[in-house]
TORZAVEX-245133 format. One line per 8 residues: number of its first residue (from 1); their letters; for each residue x negated, y negated, z negated of N, C-alpha, C. Coordinates in steps of 0.1 Angstrom, whole numbers, plus 5000, padded with zeros to 4 digits. Layout:
! residues N
NUM	A	X,Y,Z,X,Y,Z,X,Y,Z ~ ...
***
This chain:
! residues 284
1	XXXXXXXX	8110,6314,9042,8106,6326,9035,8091,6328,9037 ~ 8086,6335,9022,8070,6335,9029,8067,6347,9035 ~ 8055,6349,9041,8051,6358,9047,8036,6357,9058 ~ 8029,6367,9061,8016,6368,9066,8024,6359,9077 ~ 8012,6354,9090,8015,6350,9101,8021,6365,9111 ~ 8029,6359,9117,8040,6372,9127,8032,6382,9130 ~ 8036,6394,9130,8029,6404,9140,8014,6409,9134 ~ 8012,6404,9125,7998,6410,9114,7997,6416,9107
9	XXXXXXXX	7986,6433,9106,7985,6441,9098,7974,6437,9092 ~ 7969,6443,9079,7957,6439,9072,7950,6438,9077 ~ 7936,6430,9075,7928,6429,9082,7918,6447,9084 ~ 7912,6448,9091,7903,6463,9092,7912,6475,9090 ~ 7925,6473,9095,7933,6491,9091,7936,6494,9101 ~ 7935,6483,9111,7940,6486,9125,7929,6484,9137 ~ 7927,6495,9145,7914,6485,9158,7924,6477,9165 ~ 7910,6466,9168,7911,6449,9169,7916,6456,9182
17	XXXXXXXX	7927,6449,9186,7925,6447,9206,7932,6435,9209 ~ 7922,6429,9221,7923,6414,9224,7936,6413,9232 ~ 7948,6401,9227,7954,6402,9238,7952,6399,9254 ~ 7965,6399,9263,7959,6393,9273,7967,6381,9270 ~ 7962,6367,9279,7967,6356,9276,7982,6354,9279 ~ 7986,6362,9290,7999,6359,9295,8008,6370,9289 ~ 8003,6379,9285,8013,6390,9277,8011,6404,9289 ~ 8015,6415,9282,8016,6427,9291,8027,6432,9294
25	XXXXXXXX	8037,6432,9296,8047,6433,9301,8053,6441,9296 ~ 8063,6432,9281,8064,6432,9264,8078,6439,9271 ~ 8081,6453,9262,8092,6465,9264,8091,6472,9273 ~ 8083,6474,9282,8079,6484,9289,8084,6500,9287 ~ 8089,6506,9289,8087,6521,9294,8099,6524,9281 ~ 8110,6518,9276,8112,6522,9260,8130,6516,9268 ~ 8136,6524,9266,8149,6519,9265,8155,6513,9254 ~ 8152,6520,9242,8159,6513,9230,8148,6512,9219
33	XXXXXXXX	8145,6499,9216,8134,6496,9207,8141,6492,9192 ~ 8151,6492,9195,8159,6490,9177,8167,6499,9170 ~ 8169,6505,9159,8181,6510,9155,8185,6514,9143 ~ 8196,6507,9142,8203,6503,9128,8216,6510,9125 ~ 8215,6522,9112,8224,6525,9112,8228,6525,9099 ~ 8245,6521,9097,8248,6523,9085,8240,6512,9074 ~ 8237,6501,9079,8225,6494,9074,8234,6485,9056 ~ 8232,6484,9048,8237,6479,9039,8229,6469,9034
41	XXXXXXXX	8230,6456,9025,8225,6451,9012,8234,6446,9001 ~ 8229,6446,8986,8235,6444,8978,8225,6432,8971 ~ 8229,6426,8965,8219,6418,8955,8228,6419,8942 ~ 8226,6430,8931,8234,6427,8923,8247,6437,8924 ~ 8256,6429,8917,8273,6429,8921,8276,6426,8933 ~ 8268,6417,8936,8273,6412,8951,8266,6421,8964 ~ 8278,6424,8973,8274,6427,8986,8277,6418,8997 ~ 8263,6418,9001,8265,6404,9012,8268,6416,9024
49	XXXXXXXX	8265,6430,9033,8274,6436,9043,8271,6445,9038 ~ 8278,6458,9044,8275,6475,9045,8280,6479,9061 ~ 8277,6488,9063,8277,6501,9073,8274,6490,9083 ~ 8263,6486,9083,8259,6479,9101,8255,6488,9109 ~ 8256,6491,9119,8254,6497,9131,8249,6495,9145 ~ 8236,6492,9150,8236,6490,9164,8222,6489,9167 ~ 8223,6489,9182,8212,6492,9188,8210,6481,9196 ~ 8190,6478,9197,8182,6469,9208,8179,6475,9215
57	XXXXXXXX	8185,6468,9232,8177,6474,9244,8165,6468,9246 ~ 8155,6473,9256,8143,6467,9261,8146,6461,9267 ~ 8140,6443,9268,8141,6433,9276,8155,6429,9272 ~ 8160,6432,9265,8175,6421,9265,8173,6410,9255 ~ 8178,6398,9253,8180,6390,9243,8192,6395,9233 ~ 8194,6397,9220,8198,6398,9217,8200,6394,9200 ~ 8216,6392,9200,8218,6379,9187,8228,6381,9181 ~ 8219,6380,9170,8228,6380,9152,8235,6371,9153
65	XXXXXXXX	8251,6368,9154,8255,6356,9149,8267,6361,9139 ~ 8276,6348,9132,8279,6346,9122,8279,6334,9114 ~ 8291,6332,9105,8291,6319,9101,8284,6318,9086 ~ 8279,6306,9079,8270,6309,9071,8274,6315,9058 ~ 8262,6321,9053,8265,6330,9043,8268,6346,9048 ~ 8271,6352,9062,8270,6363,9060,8264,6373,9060 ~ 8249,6366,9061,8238,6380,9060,8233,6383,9077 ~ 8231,6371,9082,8228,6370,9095,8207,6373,9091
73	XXXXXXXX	8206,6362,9084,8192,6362,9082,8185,6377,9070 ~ 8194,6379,9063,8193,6386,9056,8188,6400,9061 ~ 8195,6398,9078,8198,6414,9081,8187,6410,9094 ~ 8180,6401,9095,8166,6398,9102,8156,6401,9092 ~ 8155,6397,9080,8145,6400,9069,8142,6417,9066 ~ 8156,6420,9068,8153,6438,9071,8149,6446,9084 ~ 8150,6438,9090,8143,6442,9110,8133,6440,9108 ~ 8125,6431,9103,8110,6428,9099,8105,6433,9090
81	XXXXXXXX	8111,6443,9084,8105,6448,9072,8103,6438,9058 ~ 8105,6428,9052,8106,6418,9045,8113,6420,9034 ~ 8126,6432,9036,8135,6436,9028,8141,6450,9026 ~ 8140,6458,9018,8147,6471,9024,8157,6474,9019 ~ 8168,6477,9028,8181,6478,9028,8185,6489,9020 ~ 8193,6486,9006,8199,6496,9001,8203,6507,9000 ~ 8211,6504,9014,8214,6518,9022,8211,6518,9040 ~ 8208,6529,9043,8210,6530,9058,8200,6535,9063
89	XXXXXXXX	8195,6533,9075,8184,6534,9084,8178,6526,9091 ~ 8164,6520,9095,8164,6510,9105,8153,6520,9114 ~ 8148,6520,9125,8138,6521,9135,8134,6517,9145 ~ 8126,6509,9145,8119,6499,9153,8106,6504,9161 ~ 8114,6504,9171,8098,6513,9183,8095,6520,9181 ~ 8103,6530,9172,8101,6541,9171,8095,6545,9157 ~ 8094,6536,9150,8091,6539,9136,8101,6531,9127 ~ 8102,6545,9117,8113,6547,9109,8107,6537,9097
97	XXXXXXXX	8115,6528,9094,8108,6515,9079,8110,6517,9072 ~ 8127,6528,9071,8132,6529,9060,8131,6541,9054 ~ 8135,6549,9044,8136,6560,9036,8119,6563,9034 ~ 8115,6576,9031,8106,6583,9028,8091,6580,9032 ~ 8091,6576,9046,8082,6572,9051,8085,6554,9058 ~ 8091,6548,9051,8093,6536,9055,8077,6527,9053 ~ 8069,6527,9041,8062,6523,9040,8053,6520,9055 ~ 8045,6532,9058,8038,6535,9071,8046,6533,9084
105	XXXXXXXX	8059,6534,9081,8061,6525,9096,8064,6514,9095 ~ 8066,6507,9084,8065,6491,9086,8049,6488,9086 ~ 8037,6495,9082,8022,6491,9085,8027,6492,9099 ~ 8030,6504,9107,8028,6509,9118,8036,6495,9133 ~ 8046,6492,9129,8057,6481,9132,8050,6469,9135 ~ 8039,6462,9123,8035,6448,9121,8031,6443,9135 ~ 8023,6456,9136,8014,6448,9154,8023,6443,9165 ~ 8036,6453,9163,8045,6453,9174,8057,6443,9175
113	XXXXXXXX	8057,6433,9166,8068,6423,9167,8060,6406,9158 ~ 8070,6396,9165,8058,6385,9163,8079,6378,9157 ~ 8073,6370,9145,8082,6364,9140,8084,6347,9143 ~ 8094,6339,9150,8090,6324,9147,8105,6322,9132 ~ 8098,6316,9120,8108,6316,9111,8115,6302,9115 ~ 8125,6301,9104,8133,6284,9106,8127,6276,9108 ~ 8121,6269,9101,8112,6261,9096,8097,6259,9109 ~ 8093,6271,9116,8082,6266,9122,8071,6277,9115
121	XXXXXXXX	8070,6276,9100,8059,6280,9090,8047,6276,9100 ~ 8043,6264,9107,8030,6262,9105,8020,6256,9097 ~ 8007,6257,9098,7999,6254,9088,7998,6238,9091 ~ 8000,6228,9078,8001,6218,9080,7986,6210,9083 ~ 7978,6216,9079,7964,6210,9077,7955,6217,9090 ~ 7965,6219,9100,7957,6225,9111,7965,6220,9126 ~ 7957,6224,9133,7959,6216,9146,7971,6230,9152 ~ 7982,6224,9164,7985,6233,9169,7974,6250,9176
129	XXXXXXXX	7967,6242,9182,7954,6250,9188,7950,6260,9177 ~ 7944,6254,9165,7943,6259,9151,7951,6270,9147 ~ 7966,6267,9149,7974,6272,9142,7975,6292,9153 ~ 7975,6286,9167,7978,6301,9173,7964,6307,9172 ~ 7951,6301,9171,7937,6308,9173,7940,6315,9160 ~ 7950,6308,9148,7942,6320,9136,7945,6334,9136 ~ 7959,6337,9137,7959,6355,9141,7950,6359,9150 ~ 7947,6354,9164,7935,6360,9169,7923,6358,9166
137	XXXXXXXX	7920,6348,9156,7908,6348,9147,7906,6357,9138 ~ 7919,6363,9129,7918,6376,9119,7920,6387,9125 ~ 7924,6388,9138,7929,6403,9141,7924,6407,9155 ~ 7917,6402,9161,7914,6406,9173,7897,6400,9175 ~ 7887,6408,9183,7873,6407,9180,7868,6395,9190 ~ 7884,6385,9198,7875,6375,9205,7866,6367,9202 ~ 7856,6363,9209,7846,6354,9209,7852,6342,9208 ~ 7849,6329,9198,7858,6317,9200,7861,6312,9212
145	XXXXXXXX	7858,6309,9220,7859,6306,9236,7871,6311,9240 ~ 7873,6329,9241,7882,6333,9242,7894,6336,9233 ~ 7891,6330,9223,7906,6326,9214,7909,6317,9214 ~ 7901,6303,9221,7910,6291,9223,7915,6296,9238 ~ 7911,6298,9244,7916,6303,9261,7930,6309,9259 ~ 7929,6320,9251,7943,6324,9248,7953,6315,9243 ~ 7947,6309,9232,7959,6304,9228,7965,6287,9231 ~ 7952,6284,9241,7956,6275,9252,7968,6279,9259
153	XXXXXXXX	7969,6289,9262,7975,6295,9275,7991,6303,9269 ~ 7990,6307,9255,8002,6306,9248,8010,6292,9245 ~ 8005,6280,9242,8010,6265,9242,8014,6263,9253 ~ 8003,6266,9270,8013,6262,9277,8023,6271,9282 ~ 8029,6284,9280,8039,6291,9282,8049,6285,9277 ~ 8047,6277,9264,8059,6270,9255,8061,6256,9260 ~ 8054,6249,9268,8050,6234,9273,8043,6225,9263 ~ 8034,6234,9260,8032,6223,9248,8015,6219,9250
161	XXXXXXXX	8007,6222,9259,7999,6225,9267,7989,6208,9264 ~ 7998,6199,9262,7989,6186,9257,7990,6182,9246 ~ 7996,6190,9239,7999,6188,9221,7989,6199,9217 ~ 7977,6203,9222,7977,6215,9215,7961,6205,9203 ~ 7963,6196,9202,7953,6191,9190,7962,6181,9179 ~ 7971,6180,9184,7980,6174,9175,7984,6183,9159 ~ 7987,6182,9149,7992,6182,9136,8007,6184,9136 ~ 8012,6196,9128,8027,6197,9126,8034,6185,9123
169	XXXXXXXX	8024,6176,9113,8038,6164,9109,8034,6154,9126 ~ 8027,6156,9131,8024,6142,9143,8035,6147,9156 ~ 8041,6161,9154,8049,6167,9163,8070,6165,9156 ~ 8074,6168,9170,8093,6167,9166,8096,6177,9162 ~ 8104,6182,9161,8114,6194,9152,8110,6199,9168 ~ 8111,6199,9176,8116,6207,9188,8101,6212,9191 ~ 8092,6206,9194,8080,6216,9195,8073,6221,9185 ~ 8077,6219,9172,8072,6222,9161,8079,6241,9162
177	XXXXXXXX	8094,6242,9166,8098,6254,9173,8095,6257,9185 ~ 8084,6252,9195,8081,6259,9202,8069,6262,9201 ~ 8055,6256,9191,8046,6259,9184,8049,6276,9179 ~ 8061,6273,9167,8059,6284,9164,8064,6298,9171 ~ 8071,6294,9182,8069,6309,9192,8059,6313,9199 ~ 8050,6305,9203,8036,6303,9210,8030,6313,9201 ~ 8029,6308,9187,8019,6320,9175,8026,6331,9174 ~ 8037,6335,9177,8046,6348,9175,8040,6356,9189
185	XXXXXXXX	8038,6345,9198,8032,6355,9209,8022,6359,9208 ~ 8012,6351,9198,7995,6353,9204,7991,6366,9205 ~ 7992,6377,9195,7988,6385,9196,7999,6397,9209 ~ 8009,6393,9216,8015,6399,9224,8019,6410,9223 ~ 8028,6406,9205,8042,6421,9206,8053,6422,9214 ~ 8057,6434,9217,8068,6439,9223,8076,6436,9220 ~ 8082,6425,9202,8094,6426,9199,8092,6409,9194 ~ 8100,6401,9199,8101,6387,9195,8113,6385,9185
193	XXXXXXXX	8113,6381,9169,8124,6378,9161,8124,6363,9163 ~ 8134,6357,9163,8136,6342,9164,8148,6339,9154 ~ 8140,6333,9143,8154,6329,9134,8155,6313,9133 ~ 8169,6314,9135,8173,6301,9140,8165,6291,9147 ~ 8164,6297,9159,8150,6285,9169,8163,6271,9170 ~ 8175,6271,9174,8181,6257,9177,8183,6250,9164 ~ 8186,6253,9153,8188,6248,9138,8181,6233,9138 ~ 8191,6222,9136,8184,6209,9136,8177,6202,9146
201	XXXXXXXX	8184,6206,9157,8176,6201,9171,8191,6191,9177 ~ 8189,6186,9183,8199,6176,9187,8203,6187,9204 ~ 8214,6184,9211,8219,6191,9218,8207,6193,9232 ~ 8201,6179,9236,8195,6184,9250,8183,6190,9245 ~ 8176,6190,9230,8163,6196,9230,8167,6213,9227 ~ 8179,6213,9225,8182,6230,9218,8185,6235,9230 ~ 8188,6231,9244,8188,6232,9256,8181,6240,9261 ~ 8172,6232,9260,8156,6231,9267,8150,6245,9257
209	XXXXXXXX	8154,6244,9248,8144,6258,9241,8148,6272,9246 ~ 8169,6269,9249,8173,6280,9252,8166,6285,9265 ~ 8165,6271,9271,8159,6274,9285,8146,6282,9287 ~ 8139,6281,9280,8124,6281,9273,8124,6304,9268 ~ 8133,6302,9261,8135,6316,9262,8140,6328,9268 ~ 8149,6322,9280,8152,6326,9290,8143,6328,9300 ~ 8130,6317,9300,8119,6320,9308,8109,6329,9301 ~ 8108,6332,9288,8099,6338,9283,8107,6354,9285
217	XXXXXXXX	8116,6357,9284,8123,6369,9286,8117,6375,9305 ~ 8121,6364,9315,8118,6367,9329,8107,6369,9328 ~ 8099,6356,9326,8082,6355,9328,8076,6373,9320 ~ 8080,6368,9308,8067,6386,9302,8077,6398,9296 ~ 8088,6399,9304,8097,6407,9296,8096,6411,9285 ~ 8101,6403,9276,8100,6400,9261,8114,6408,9260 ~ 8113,6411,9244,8128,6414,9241,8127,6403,9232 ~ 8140,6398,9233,8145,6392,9211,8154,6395,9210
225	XXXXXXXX	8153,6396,9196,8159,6393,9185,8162,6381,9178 ~ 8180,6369,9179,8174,6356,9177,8188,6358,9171 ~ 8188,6347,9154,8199,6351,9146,8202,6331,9150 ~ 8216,6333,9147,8219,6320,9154,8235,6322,9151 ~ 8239,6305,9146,8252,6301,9146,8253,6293,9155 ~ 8243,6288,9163,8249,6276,9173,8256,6285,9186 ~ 8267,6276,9188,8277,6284,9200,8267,6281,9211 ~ 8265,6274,9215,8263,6269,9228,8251,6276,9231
233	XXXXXXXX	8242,6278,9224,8231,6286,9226,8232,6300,9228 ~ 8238,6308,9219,8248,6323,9222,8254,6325,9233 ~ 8263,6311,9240,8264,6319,9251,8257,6312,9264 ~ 8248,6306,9261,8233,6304,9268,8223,6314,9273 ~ 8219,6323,9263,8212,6329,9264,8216,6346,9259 ~ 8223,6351,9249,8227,6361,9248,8231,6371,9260 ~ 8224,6381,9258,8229,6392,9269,8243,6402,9255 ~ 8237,6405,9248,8247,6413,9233,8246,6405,9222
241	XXXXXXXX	8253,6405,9215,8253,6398,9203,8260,6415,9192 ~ 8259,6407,9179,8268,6411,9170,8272,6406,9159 ~ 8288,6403,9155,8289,6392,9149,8293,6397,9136 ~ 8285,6388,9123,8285,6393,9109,8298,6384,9105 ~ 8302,6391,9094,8315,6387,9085,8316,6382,9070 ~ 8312,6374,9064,8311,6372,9052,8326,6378,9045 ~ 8339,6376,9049,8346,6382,9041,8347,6396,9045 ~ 8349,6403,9055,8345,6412,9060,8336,6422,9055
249	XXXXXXXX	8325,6411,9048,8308,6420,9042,8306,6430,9052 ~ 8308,6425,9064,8299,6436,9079,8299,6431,9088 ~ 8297,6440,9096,8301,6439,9116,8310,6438,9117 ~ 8321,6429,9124,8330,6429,9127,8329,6431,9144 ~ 8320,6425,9146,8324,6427,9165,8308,6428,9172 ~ 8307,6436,9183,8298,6440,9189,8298,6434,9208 ~ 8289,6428,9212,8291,6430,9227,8287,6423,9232 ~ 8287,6413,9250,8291,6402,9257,8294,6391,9246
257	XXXXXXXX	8292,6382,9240,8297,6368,9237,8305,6363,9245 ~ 8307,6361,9259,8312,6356,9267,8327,6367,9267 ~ 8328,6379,9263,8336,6387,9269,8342,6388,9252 ~ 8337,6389,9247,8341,6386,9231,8351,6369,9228 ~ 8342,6361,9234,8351,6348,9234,8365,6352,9242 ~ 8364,6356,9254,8379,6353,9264,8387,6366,9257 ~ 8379,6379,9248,8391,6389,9251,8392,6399,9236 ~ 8387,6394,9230,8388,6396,9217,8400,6396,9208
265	XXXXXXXX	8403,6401,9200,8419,6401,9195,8415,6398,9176 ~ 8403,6401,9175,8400,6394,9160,8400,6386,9154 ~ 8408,6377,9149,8408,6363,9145,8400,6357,9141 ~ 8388,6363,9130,8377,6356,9129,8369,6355,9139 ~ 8366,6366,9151,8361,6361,9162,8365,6353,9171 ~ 8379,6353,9168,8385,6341,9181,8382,6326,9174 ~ 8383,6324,9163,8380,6313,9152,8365,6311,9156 ~ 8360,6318,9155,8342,6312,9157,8339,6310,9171
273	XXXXXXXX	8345,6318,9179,8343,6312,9197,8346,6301,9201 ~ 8357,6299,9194,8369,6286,9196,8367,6277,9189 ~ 8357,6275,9177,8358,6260,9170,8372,6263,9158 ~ 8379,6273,9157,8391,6265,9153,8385,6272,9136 ~ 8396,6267,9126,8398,6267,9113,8407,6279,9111 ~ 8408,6291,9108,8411,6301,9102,8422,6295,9090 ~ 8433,6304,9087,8444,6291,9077,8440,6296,9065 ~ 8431,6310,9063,8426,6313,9049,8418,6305,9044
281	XXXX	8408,6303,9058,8397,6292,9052,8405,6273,9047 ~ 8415,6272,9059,8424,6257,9053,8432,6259,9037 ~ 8429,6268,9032,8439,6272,9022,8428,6272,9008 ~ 8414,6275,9012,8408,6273,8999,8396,6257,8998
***
């Protein structure tokens, strides 16, 4: 999907302030930094969900899942402002995106959440180093010196610390996803979205990323937000989930992943915990 680099408002509408390299100690003071109510989309005739409902704590990980097609990513493009939901409400850190004044609080929002999309979106004709210096090159008044320092110091939070002059194509799928969380940090929002960070990684490198987030959650008390079909990751890292429904068109289940797998009585949720085939789905 396109979009500015994570976490950037126009340039000059907002005063510059420099991050610190290690982060400031991202959710601080806020119990609930998300909230989605009654959240709907349509495209058309078609409704991909309606009436979503729920809330982000501070410092938790927390994950969209669902099997494909049901508006997992869809309903991240509306947490980021990217899309506005038909119906409902969203508020993010306290600013309302949607209805009347939606416009000014998605300006107001940008600073405060850093995006890493599928794909990476980095700049192909630029160096890793390159790639985290540019948001602090457009939005913050460091001196070059101190925007490579930083964003030295974002690469190695990610381990990427001796890749940082290498090229996207000279890098793997797996640090090319930890590149792009490194630039979701640089400028050091409160709110991290991760859409599909394991997507095409082979089992020990999707591991290692989960690992990687679980340390970025300890290390700078990050919150996320991370949309995701891989099991093993969900219940890796997930503290809440909530799980979307393509036939459904909603929420079907809220909670624990772990407590949802062992005690759940919804068959599509016991079908996605468990691997198994649903006989609606063996039937078409």
């Amino acid at each position: 999907m396109s979009a500015p680099p994570p976490g950037l408002l126009p340039q000059g509408e907002e005063e510059k302030q420099a991050p610190s390299p290690c982060g400031r100690g991202l959710g601080e003071g806020t119990t609930t930094v998300i909230e989605a109510e009654r959240v709907a989309q349509r495209f058309g005739p078609r409704t991909i969900f309606r009436d979503v409902s729920f809330t982000v704590r501070a410092g938790e990980i927390f994950v969209i899942l669902g099997g494909s097609g049901c508006g997992k990513s869809t309903l991240m493009k509306q947490l980021i402002g990217l899309l506005t939901p038909n119906e409902g409400s969203i508020v993010i850190r306290g600013h309302a995106i949607t209805g009347p004044h939606g416009a000014a609080g998605r300006h107001a929002m940008l600073r405060e959440i850093g995006v890493m999309f599928q794909s990476g979106a980095l700049f192909g004709s630029m160096t890793l180093l390159e790639n985290i210096m540019l948001p602090l090159e457009m939005y913050t008044d460091l001196p070059e010196p101190g925007r490579e320092a930083v964003a030295r110091v974002k690469l190695g939070l990610v381990g990427l610390a001796d890749a940082a002059g290498l090229k996207p194509a000279e890098i793997s799928g797996g640090m090319a996803k930890r590149a792009g969380i490194a630039r979701a940090m640089a400028l050091d929002p409160p709110l991290l979205f991760l859409d599909e960070p394991s997507a095409g990684l082979d089992p020990i490198t999707s591991a290692g990323l989960d690992r990687l987030i679980l340390d970025l959650r300890r290390d700078l008390g990050a919150t996320f937000v991370v949309v995701t079909h891989e099991l093993a990751s969900i219940l890796a890292i997930a503290d809440r989930c909530i799980m979307l429904d393509r036939a459904a068109q909603g929420m079907i289940a809220e909670g624990d992943p772990k407590r949802l797998r062992d005690e759940s009585t919804n068959p599509s949720v016991r079908a996605f915990f468990r691997r198994e085939v649903l006989e609606a789905e063996t039937a078409r």
